[in-house]
N, CA, C and O of each residue as an XYZ file, in Angstrom:
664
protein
N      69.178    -11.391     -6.965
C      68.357    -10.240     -6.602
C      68.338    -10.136     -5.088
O      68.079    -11.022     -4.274
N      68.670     -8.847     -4.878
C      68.733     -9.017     -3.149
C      67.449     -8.763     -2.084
O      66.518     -9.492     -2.427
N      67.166     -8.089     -1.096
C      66.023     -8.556     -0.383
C      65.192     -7.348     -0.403
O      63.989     -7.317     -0.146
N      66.077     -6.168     -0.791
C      65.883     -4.615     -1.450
C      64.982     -4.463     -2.230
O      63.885     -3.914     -2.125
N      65.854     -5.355     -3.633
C      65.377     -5.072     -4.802
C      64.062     -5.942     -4.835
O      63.428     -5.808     -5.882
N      63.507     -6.823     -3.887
C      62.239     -7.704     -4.205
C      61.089     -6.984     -3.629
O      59.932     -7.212     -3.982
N      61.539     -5.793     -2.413
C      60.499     -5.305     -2.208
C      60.018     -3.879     -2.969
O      59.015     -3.170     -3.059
N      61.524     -3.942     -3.499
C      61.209     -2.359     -3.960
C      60.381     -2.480     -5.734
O      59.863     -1.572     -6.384
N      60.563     -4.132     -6.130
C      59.411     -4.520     -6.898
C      58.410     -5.113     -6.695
O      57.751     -5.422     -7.688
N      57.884     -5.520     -5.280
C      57.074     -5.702     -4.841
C      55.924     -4.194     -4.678
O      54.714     -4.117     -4.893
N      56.958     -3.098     -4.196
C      56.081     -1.954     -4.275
C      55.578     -1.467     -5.364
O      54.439     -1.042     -5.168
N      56.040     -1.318     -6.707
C      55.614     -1.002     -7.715
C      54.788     -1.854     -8.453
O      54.421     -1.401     -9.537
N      54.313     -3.223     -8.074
C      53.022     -3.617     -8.608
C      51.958     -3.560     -6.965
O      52.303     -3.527     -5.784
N      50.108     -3.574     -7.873
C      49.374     -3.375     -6.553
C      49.271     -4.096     -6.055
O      49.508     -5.185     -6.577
N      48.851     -4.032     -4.702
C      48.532     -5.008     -4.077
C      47.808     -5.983     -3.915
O      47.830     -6.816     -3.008
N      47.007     -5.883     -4.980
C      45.982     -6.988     -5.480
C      46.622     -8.098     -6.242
O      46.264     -9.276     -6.264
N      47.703     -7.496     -6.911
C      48.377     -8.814     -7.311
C      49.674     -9.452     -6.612
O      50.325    -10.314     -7.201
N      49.960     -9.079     -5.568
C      50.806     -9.786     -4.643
C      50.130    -11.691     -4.347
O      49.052    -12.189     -4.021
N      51.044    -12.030     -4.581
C      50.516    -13.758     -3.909
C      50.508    -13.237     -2.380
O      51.108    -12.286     -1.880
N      49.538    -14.275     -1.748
C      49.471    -14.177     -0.389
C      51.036    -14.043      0.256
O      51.428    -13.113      0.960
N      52.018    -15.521     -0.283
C      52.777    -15.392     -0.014
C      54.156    -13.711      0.506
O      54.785    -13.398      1.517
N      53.980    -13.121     -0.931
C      54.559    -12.035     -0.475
C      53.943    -10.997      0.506
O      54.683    -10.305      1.205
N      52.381    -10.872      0.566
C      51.763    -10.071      1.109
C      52.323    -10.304      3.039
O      52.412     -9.533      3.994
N      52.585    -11.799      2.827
C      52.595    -11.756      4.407
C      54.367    -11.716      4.669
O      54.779    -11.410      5.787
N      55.175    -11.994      3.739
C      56.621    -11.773      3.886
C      56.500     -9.957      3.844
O      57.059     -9.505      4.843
N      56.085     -9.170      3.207
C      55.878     -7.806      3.632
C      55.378     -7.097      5.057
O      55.792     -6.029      5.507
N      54.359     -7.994      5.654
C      53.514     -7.801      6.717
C      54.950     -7.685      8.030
O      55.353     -6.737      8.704
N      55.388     -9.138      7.933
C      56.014     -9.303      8.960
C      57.697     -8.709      9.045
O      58.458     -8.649     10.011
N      57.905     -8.280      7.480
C      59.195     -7.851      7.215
C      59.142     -6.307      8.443
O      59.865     -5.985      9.386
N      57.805     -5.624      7.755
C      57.542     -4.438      8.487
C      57.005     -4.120      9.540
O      57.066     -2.982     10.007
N      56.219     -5.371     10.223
C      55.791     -5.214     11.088
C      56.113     -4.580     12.632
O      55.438     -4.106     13.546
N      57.778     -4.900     12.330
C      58.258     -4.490     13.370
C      58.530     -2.485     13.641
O      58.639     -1.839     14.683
N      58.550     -2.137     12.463
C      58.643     -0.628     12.418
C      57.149      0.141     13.330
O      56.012     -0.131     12.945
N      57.372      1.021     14.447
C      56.496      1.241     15.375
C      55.620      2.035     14.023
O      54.484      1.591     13.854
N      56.044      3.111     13.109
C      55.499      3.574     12.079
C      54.284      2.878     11.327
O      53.118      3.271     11.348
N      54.781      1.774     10.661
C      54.088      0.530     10.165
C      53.648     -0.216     10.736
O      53.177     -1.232     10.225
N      53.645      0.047     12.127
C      52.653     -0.938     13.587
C      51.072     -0.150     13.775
O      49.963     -0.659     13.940
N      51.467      1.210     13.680
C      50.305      2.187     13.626
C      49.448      2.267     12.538
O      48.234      2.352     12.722
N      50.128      2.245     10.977
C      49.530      2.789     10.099
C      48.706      0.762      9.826
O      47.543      0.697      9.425
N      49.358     -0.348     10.056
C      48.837     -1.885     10.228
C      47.265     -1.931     11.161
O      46.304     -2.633     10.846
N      47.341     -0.792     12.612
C      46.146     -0.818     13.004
C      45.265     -0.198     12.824
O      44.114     -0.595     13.006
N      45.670      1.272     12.303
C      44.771      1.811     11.576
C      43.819      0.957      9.925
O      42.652      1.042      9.543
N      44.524      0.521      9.599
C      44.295     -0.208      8.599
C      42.844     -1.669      8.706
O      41.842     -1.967      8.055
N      43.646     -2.247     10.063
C      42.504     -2.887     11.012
C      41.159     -2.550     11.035
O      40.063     -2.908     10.603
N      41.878     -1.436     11.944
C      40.359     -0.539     12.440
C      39.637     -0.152     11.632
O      38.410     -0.108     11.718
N      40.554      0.302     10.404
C      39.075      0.856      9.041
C      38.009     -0.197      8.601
O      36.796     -0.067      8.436
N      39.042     -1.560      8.427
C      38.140     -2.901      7.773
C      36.934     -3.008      8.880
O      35.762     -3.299      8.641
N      37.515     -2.703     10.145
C      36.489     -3.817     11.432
C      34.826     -2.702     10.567
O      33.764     -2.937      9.991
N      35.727     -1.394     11.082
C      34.260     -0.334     10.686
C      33.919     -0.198      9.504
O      32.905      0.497      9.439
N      34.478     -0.708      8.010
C      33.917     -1.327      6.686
C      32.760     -2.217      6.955
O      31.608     -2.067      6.549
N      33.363     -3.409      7.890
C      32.570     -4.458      8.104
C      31.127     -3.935      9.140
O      29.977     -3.964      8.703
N      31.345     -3.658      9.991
C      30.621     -2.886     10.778
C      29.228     -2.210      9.952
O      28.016     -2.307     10.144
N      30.180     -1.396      8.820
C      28.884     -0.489      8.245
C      28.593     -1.131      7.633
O      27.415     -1.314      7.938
N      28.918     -1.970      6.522
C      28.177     -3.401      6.057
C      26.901     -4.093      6.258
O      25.824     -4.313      5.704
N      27.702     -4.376      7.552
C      26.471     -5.390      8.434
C      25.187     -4.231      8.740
O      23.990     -4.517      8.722
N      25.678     -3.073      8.978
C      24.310     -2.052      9.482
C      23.390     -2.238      8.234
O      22.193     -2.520      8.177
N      24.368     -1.978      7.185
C      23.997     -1.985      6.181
C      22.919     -2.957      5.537
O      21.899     -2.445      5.075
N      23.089     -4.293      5.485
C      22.593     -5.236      5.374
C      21.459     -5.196      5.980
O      20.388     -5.427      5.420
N      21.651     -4.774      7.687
C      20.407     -5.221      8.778
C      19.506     -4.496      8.229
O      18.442     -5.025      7.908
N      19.740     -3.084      7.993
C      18.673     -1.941      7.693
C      18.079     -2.541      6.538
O      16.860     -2.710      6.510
N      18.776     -2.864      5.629
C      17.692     -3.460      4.124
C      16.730     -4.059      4.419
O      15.574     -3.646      4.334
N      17.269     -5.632      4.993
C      16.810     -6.576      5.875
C      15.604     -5.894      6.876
O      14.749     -6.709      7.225
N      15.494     -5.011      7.196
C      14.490     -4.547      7.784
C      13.334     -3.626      7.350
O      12.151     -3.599      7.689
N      13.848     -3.094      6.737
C      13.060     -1.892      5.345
C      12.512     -3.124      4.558
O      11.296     -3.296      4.474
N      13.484     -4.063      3.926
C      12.620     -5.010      3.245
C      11.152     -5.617      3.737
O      10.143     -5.540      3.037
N      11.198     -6.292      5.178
C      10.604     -6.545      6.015
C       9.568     -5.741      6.131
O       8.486     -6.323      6.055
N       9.528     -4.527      6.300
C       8.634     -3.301      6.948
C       7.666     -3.233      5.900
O       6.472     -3.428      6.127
N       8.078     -2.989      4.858
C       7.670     -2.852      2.989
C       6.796     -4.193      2.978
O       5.596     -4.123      2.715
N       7.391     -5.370      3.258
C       6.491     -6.751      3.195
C       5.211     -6.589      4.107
O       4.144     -7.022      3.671
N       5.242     -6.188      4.940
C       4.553     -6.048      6.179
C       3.438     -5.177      5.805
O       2.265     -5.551      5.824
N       3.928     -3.711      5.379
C       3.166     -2.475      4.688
C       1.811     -3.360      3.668
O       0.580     -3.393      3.670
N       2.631     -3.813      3.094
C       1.915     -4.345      1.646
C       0.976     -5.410      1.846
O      -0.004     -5.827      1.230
N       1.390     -5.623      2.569
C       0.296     -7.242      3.589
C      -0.519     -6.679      3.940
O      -1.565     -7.172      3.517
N      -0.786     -5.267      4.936
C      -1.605     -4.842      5.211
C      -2.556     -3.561      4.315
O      -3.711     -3.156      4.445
N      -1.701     -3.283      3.608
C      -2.806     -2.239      2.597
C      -3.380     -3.629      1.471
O      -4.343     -3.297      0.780
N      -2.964     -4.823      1.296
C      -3.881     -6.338      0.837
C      -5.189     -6.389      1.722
O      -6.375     -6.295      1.402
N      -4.376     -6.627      3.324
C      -5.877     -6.468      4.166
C      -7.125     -5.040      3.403
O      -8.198     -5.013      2.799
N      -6.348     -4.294      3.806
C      -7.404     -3.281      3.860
C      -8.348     -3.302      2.671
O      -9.559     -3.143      2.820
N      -7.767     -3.504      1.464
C      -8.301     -3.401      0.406
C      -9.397     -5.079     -0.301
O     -10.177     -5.202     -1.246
N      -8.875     -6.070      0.777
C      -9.779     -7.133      0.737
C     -10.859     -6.851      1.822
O     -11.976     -7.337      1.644
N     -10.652     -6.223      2.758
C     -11.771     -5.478      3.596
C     -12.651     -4.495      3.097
O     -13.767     -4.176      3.509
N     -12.304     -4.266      2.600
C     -12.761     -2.744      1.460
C     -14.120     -3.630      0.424
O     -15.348     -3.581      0.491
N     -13.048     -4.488     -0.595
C     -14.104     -4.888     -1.382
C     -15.051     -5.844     -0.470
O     -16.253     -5.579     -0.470
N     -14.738     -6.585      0.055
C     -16.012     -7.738      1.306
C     -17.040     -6.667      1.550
O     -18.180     -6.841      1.118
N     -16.675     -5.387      2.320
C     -17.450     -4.484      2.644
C     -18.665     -3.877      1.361
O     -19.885     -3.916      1.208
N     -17.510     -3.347      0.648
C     -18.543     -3.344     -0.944
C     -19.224     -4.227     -1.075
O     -20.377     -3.927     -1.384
N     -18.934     -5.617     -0.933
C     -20.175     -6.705     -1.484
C     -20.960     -6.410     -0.798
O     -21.948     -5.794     -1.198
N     -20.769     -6.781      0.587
C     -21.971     -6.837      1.877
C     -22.831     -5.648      1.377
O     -23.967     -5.864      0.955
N     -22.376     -4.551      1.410
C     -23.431     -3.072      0.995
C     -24.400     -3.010      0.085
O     -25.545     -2.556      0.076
N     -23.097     -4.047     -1.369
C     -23.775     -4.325     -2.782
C     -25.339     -5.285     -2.604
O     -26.379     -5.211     -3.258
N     -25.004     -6.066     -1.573
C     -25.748     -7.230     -1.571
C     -27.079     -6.607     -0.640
O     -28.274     -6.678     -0.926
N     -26.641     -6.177      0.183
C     -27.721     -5.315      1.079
C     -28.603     -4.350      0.277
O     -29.795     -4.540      0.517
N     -28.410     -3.554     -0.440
C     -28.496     -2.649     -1.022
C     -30.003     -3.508     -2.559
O     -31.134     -3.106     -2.830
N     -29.212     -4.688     -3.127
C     -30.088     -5.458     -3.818
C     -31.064     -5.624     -3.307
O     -32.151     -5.230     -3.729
N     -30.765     -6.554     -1.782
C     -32.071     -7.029     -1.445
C     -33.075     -5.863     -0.964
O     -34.240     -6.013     -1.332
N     -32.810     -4.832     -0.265
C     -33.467     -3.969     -0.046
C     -34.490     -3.881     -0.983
O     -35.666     -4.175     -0.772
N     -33.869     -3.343     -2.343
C     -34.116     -2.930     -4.187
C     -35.253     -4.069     -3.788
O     -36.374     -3.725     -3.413
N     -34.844     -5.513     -3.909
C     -35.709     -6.653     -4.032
C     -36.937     -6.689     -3.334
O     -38.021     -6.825     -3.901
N     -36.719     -6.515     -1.557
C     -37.964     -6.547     -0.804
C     -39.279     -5.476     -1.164
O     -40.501     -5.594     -1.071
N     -38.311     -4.310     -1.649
C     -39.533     -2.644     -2.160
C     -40.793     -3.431     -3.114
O     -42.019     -3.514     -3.054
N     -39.687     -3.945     -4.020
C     -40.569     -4.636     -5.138
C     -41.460     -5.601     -5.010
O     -42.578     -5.687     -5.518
N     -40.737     -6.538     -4.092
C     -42.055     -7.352     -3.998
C     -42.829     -7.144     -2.738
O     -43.579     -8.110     -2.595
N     -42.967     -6.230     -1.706
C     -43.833     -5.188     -1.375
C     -44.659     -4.819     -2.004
O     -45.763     -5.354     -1.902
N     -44.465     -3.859     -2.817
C     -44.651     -3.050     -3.891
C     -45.919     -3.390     -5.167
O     -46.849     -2.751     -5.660
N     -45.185     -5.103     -5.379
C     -45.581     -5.938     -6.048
C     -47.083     -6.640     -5.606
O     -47.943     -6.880     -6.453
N     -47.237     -6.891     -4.346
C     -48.050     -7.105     -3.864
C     -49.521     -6.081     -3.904
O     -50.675     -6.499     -4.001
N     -49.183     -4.976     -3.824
C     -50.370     -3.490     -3.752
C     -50.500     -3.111     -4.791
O     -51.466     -2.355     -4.892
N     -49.444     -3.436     -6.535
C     -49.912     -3.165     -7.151
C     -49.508     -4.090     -8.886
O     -49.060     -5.234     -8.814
N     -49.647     -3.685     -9.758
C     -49.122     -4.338    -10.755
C     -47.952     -3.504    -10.930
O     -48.250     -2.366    -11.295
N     -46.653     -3.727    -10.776
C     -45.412     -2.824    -10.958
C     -45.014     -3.095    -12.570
O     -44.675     -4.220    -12.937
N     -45.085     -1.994    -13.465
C     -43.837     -1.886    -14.835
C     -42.432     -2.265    -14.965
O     -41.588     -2.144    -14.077
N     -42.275     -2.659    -15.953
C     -40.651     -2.353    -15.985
C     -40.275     -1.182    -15.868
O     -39.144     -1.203    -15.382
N     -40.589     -0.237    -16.038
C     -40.151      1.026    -16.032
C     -39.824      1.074    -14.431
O     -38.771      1.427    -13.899
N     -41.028      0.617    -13.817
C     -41.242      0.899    -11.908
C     -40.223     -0.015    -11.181
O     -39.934      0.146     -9.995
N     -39.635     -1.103    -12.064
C     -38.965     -1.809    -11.214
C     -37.172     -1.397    -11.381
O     -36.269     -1.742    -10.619
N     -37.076     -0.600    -12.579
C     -36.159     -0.315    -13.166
C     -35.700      1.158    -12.433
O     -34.523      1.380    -12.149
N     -36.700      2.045    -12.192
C     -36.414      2.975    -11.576
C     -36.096      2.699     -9.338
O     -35.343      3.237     -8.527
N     -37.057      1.715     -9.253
C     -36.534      0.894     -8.024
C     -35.047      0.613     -7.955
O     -34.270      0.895     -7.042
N     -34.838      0.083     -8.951
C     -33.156     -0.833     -8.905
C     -32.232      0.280     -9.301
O     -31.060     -0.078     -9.181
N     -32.391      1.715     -9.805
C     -31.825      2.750     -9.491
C     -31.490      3.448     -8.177
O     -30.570      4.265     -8.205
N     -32.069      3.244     -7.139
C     -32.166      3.769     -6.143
C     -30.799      3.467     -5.395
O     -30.349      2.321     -5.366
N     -30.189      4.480     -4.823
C     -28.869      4.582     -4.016
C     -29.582      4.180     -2.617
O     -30.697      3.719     -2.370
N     -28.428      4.560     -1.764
C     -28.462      3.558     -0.504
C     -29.461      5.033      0.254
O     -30.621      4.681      0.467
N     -29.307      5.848      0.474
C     -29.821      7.098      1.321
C     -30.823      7.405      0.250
O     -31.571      8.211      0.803
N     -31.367      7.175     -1.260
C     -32.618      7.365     -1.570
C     -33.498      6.274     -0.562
O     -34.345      6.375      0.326
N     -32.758      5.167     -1.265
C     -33.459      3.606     -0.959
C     -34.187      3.987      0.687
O     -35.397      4.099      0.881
N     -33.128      4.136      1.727
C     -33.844      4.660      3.194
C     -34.715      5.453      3.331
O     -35.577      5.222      4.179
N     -34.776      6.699      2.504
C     -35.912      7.462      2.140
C     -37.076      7.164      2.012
O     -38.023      7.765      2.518
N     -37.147      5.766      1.005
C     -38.303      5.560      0.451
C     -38.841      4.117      0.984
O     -39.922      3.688      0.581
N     -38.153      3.493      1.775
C     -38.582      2.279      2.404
C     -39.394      3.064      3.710
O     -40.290      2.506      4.343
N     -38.827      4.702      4.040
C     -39.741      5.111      5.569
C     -41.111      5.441      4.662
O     -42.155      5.537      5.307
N     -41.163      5.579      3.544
C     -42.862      6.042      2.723
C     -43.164      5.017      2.221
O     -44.061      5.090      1.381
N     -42.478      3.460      2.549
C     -43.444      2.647      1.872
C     -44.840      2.144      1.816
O     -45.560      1.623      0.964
N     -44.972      2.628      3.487
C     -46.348      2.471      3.769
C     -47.216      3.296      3.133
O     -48.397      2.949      3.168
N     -46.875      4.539      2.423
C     -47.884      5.552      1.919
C     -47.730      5.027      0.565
O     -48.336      5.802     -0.175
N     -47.168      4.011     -0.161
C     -47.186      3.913     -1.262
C     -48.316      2.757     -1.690
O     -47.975      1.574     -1.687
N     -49.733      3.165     -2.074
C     -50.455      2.066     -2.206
C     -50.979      1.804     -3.923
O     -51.508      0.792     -4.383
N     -50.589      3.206     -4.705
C     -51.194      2.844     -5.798
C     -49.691      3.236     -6.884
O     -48.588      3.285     -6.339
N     -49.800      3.449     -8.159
C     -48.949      3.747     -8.796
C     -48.551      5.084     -8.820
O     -47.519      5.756     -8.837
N     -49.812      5.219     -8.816
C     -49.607      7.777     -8.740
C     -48.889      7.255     -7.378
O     -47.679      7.458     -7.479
N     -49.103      6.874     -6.597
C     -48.189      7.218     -5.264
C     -47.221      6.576     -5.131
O     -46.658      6.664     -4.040
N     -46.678      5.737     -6.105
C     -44.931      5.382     -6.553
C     -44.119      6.216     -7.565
O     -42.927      6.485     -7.411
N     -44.845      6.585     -8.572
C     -44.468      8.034     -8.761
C     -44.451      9.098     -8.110
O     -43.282      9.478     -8.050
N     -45.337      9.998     -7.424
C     -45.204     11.134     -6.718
C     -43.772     10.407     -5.747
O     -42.753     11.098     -5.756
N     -43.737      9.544     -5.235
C     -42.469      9.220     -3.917
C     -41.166      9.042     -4.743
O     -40.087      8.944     -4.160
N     -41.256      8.999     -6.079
C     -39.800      8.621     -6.744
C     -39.429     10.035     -7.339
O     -38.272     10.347     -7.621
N     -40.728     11.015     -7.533
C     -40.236     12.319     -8.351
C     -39.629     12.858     -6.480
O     -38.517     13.372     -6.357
N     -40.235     12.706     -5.655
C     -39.392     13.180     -4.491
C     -38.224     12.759     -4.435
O     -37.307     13.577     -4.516
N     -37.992     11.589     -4.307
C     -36.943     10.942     -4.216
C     -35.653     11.845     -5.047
O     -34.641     12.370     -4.582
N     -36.095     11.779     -6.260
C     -35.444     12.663     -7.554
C     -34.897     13.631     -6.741
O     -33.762     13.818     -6.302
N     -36.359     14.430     -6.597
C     -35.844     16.155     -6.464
C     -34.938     16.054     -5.597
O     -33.853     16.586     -5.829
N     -35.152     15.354     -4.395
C     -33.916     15.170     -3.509
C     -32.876     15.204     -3.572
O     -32.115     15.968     -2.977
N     -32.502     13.940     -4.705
C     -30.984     13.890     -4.999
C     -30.619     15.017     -5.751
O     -29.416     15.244     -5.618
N     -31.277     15.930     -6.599
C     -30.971     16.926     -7.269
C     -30.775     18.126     -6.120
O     -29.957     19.046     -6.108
N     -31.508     17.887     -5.448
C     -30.848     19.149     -4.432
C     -29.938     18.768     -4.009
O     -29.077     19.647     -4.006
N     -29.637     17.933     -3.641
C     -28.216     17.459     -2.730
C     -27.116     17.265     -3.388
O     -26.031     17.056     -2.845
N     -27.353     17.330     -4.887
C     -26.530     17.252     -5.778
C     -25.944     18.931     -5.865
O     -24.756     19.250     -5.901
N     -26.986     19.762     -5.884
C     -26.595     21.232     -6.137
C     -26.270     21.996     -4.810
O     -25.712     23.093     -4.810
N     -26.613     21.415     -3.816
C     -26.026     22.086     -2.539
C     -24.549     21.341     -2.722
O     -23.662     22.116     -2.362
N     -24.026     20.054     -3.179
C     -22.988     19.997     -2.564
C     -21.734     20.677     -3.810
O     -20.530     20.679     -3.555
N     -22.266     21.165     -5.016
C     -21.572     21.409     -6.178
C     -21.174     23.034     -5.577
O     -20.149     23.705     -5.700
N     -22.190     23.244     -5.039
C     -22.430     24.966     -4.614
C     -21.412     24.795     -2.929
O     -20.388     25.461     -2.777
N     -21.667     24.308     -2.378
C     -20.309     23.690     -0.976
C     -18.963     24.121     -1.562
O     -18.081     24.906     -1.215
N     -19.220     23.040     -2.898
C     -17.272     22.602     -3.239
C     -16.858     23.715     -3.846
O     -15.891     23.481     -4.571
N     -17.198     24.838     -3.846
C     -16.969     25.664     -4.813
C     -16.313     26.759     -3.912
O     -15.300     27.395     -4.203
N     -17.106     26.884     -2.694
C     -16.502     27.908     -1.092
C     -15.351     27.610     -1.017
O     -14.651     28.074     -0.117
C-alpha cells in the first residue's frame, strides 16, 4: 500500500478514530503546505478561544454560584432577624398584657372574661389603654375603656377598608 493510498484511507474514516500515531504522521506530512499552515492555526486559535470561553464559562457559574450562596445567607439573616424581632415584640407585648393585669388586679377583682379580653389587646390598643390606666379604678371603668378600645379598632378597621378601596 503506498503513502497515497494510507492517507487517502486515513481521510475517509473520522478523526476521532485515527491513533495518535497517524494523527501526527498527517500533521507533519502537511504541515508544510502554507494552505494547511493557515487552516492548522486557525484551528489553534478556535481551541485557545473554546478554552477561553470555557474558563469564562466556568468563572461566571463559579460566581453566580457564589452570589446565590451569599443571597441566601443573607435573606437566612433577615428572616432570623425578622422572627428574634417577632419574639422580642411577642414577649413585650405579653408582659405589657401581664403588668395591665396585675395593675388592674390590684384595684380590683378582675374575671376571666377581664383578663381574657386584656390578653386580646394588640400592640397600639395595648398603648391606648396603658395611657387610661390610671382612670381605670373600678370594673364599669374597665369596661367603658375596652368598649373604647373596641370602637377604635372598628373605626380603624373601616377607615382603612374604605382607604383600600380609592
Amino acid at each position: 500500500m503506498g503513502e497515497m493510498e494510507k492517507l487517502e484511507n486515513l481521510e475517509k474514516k473520522p478523526i476521532e478514530e485515527w491513533r495518535i500515531s497517524e494523527k501526527i504522521h498527517y500533521v507533519i506530512r502537511f504541515s508544510q503546505a502554507e494552505k494547511k499552515q493557515k487552516i492548522i492555526q486557525k484551528l489553534i486559535e478556535k481551541e485557545e478561544i473554546v478554552a477561553m470561553m470555557e474558563e469564562k464559562k466556568r468563572d461566571y457559574l463559579r460566581d453566580t454560584s457564589l452570589a446565590i450562596a451569599r443571597m441566601r445567607a443573607k435573606f437566612d439573616e433577615l428572616d432570623e432577624q425578622r422572627v428574634y424581632e417577632k419574639g422580642i415584640v411577642k414577649g413585650q407585648l405579653e408582659g405589657q398584657r401581664t403588668l395591665i393585669q396585675l395593675v388592674l388586679g390590684q384595684r380590683m377583682k378582675l374575671s376571666e372574661a377581664d383578663a381574657k379580653q386584656i390578653d386580646s389587646l394588640e400592640a397600639e390598643a395595648l398603648e391606648d389603654f396603658i395611657l387610661q390606666l390610671d382612670k381605670i379604678q373600678t370594673p364599669g371603668d374597665l369596661q367603658r375603656q375596652m368598649a373604647a378600645v373596641n370602637q377604635k379598632k372598628q373605626t380603624d378597621q373601616m377607615i382603612s377598608v374604605l382607604t383600600a378601596h380609592d
